[in-house]
Phi, psi and omega in degrees: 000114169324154174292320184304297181299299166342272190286335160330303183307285211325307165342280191285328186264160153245121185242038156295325215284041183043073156116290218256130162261155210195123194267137168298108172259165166246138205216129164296117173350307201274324154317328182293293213311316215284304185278325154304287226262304175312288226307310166299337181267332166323294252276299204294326179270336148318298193267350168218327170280330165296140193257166173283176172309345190241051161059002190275154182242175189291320188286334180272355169254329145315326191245358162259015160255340168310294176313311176287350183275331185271046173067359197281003171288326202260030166106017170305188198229164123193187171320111170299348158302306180304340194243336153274345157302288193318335220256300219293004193272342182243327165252117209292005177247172195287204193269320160333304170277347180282318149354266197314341141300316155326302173293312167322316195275359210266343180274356181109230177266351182303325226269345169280314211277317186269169187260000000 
């Protein structure tokens, strides 16, 4: 193979990628956004961000089954930590949204109406 071809190829692949060569294409952002991005973004707001009919998101039902697996229906008490450790075994966000969520439900009928 001639040098000249050499660094063409070199150019267009990356073989940072574990390994794997993986060809660089040039695209208009919006070919990206359109082919990438939408599916994904359908994806997040169907399945999580939109609430269901009884007004619960995935995470506010994740974290009142938590509560309920630790016996907490009939008015124990413990630790709002203990019960966002126990919730992160189910849910893939941090600790932080699980908090906020806690608080959020903790507030009523607010915690349906705001986002």
């Amino acid at each position: 193979m001639s040098r000249k071809k050499r660094e063409e190829k070199s150019k267009n692949t990356n073989e940072n990628v574990v390994g794997l060569q993986a060809e660089i294409l040039e695209q208009p952002i919006t070919e990206t956004l359109e082919v990438n991005y939408m599916p994904y973004a359908m994806s997040v707001i169907v399945s999580r961000a939109i609430p269901e009919i009884d007004g619960f998101k995935p995470s506010h039902r994740k974290l009142l089954y938590t509560m309920f697996k630790m016996g907490l229906l009939t008015g124990g008490r413990t630790k709002s930590a203990n019960i966002v450790g126990q919730t992160m075994r189910l849910n893939p966000h941090g600790d932080a949204a699980i908090y906020e969520t806690m608080v959020r439900l903790s507030k009523g009928y607010e915690a349906l109406l705001t986002p």
